[in-house]
VMD Tcl script that draws the C-alpha trace (Angstrom):
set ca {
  {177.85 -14.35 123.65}
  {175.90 -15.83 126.34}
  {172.49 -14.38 128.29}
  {174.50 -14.55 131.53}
  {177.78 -13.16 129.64}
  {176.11 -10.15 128.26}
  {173.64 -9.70 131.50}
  {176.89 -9.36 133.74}
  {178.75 -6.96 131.48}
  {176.24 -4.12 130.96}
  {175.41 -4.21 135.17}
  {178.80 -4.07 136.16}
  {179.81 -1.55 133.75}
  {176.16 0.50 134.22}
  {176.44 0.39 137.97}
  {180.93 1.58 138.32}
  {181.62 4.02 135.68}
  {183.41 6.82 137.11}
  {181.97 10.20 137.10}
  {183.50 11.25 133.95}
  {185.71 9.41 131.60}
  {188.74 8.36 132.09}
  {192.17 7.79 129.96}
  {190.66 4.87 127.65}
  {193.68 3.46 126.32}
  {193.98 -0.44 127.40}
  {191.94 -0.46 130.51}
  {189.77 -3.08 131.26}
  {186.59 -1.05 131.47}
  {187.71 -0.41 127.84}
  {187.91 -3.98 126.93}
  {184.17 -4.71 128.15}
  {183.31 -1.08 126.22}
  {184.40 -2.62 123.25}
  {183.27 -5.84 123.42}
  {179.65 -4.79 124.37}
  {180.10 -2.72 121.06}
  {180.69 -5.64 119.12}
  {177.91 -7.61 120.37}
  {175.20 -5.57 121.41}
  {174.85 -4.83 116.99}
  {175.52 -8.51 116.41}
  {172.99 -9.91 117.67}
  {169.69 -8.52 115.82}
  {172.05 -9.07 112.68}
  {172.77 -12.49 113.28}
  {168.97 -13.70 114.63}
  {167.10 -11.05 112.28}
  {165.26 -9.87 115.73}
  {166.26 -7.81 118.50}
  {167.16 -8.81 121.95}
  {166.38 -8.45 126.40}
  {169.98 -8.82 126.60}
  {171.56 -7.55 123.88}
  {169.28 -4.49 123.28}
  {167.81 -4.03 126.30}
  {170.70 -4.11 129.43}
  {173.69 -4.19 126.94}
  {172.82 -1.62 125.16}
  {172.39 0.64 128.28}
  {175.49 0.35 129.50}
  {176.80 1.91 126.55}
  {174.31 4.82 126.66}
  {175.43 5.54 130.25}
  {179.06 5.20 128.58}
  {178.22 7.37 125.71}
  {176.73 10.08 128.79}
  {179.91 9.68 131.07}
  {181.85 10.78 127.65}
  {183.25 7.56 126.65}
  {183.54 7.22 122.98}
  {181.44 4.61 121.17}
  {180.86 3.97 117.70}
  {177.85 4.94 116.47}
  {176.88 1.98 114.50}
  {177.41 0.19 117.76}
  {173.96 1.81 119.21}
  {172.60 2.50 115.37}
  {170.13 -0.58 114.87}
  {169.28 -0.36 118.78}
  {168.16 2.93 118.53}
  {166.22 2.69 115.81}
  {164.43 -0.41 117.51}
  {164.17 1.40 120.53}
  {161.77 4.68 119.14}
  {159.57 2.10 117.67}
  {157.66 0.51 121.24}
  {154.83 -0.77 118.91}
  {156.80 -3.54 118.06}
  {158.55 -4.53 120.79}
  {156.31 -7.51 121.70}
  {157.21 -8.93 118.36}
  {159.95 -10.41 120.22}
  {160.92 -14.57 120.24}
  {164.88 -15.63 120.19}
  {165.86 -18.99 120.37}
  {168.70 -18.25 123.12}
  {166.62 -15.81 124.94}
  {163.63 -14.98 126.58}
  {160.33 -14.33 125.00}
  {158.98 -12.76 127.58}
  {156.84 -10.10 126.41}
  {156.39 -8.05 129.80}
  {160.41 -8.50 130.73}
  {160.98 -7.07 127.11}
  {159.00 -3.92 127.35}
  {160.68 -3.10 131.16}
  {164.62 -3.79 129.62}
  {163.71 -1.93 126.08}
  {161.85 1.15 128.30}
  {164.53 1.26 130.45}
  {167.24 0.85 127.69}
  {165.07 4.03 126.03}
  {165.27 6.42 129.22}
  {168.88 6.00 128.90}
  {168.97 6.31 124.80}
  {167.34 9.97 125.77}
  {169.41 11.19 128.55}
  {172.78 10.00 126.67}
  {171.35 12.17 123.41}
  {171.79 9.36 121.26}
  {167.88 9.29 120.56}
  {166.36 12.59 120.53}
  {162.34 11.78 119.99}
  {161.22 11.76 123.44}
  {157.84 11.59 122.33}
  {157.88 7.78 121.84}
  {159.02 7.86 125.57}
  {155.14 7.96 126.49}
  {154.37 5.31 124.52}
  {156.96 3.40 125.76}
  {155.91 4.22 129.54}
  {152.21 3.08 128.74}
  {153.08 -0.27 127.82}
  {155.00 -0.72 130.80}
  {152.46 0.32 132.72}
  {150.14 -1.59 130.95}
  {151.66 -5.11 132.95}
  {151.46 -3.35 136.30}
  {149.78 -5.70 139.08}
  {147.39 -4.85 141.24}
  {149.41 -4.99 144.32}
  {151.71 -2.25 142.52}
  {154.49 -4.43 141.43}
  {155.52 -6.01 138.17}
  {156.27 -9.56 137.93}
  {158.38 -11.34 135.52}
  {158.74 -15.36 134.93}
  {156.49 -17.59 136.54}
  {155.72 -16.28 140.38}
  {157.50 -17.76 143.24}
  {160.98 -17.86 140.60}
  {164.12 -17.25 142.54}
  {165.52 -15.22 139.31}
  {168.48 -16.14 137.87}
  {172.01 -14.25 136.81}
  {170.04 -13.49 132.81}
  {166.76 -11.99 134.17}
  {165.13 -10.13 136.81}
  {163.01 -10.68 139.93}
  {160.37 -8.60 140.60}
  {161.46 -6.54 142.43}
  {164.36 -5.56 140.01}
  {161.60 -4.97 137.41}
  {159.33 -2.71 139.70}
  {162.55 -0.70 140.11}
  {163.27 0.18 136.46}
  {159.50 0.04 135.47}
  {159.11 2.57 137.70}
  {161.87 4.65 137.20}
  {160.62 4.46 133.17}
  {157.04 5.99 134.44}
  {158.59 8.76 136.33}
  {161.04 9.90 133.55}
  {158.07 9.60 130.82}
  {155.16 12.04 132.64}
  {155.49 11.51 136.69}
  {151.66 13.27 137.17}
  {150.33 11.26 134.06}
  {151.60 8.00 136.17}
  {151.23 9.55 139.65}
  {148.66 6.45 140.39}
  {151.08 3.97 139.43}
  {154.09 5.45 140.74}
  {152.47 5.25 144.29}
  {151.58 1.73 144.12}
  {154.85 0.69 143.43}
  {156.24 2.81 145.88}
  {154.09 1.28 148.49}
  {154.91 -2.25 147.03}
  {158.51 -1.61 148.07}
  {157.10 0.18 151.86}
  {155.10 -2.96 152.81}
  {157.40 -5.19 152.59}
  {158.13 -6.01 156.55}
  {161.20 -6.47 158.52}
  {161.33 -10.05 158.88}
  {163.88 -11.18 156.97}
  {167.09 -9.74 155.17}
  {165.40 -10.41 152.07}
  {162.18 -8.32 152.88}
  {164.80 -5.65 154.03}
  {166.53 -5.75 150.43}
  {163.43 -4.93 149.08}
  {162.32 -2.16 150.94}
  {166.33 -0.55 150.34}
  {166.10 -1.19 146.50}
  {162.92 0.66 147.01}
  {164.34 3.48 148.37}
  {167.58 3.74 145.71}
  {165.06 3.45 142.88}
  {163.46 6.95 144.48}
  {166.62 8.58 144.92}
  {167.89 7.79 141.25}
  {164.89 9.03 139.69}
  {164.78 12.13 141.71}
  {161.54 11.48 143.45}
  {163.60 11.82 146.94}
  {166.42 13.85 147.30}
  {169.29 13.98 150.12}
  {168.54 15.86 153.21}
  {164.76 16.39 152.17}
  {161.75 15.59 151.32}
  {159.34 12.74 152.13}
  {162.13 9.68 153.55}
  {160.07 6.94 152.73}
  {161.66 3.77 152.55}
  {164.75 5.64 153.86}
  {163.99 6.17 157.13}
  {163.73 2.19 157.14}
  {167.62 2.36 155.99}
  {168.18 3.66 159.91}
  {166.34 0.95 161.28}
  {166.86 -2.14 159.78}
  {170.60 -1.24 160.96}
  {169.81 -1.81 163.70}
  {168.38 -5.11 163.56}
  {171.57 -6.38 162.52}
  {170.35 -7.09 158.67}
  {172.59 -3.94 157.11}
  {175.40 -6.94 156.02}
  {172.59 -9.08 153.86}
  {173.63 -10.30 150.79}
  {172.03 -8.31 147.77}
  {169.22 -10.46 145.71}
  {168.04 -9.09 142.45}
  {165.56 -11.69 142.71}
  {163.85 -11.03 145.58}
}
mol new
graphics top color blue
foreach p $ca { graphics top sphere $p radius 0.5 }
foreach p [lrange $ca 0 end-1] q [lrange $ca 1 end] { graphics top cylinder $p $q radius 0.2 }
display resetview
């Protein structure tokens, strides 16, 4: 299975599951379900290491399966897990097909943990802390994290920065949000100072904004708006119909 194969898969299915499960007879999201259960255990049996893609987004989108009450074998998550409650030795990382990237690796496997935990397939949360200090750990100083060399327009098999701000983030504020309260800020006011010049800029600041609301820092109809209250006016600008770039 390829990066971009894999990478596709798990977002698709992560991002439209219904909000519970459905009949799961022959339908397609039951196709990729089982697929994704076939390789997300291959591949750490096959290369003898574990994997960005494989372990990391695939195996999300069956924890958020496993939460919406899709069934999925156990030993499809069993070697994952185990990998996943051990953060200590997640920079041993190095695959031939992937990426060796030791901060992108800590951000996917963090953010593949959060999900291991709310799912109830992995029930130490302790190791959650750990996990959320090494992430932290590759913040930059202007709040963000940064993945491949700077100034790389991403591709379809890895994230942009500001992609990887979103879930690093979202891994610090699930793990202790007053133990990270420092961090937290600066890469909420990463995402605010981005400016309205561009529909790229404006992508940003929304991604920003969604990464808030998912991990329950803002909620609807209250609290501090943030990056919402740019939602309103970048409308009208005339940038609302931009094209999405995980890159950015």
């Amino acid at each position: 299975m390829t990066p971009f194969t894999l990478f596709a898969l798990s977002w698709v299915l992560a991002f439209t599951f219904p909000l519970s499960a459905r009949a799961q007879g022959t339908s397609a999201e039951q196709h990729a379900l089982d697929y994704l259960s076939r390789e997300v255990p291959a591949w750490s049996v096959k290369n003898k290491c574990f994997s960005c893609h494989n372990n990391g987004d695939g195996a999300r989108a069956l924890y958020t399966a496993v939460r919406l009450g899709h069934s999925i074998p156990k030993k499809s998550l069993a070697d994952t897990s185990d990998w996943l409650t051990r953060p200590e030795q997640w920079d041993k990382i190095g695959d031939a097909a992937g990426s060796s990237d030791k901060n992108l690796a800590r951000i996917q496997f963090a953010a593949a943990l959060v999900d291991g935990l709310e799912a109830g397939v992995i029930k130490n949360r302790e190791v959650l802390a750990k996990a959320a200090t090494l992430v932290a750990e590759n913040q930059k100083p202007d709040g963000s994290w940064q993945v491949d060399a700077p100034g790389n327009v991403g591709s379809p098999a890895t994230y942009g920065p500001c992609l990887a701000t979103c879930l690093a983030r979202r891994t610090l504020q699930k793990a202790d949000p007053k133990r990270f309260k420092t961090a937290i800020g600066k890469a909420d006011r990463w995402f605010e100072r981005a400016p309205i010049n561009s529909p790229r800029r404006v992508q940003r600041r929304r991604l920003g904004a969604l990464c808030k609301f998912a991990s329950g820092t803002v909620r609807h109809g209250g609290g501090d708006p943030g990056p919402f209250s740019q939602f309103r006016k970048t409308r009208r600008k005339g940038y609302d119909q931009a094209r999405p770039s995980v890159s950015d």
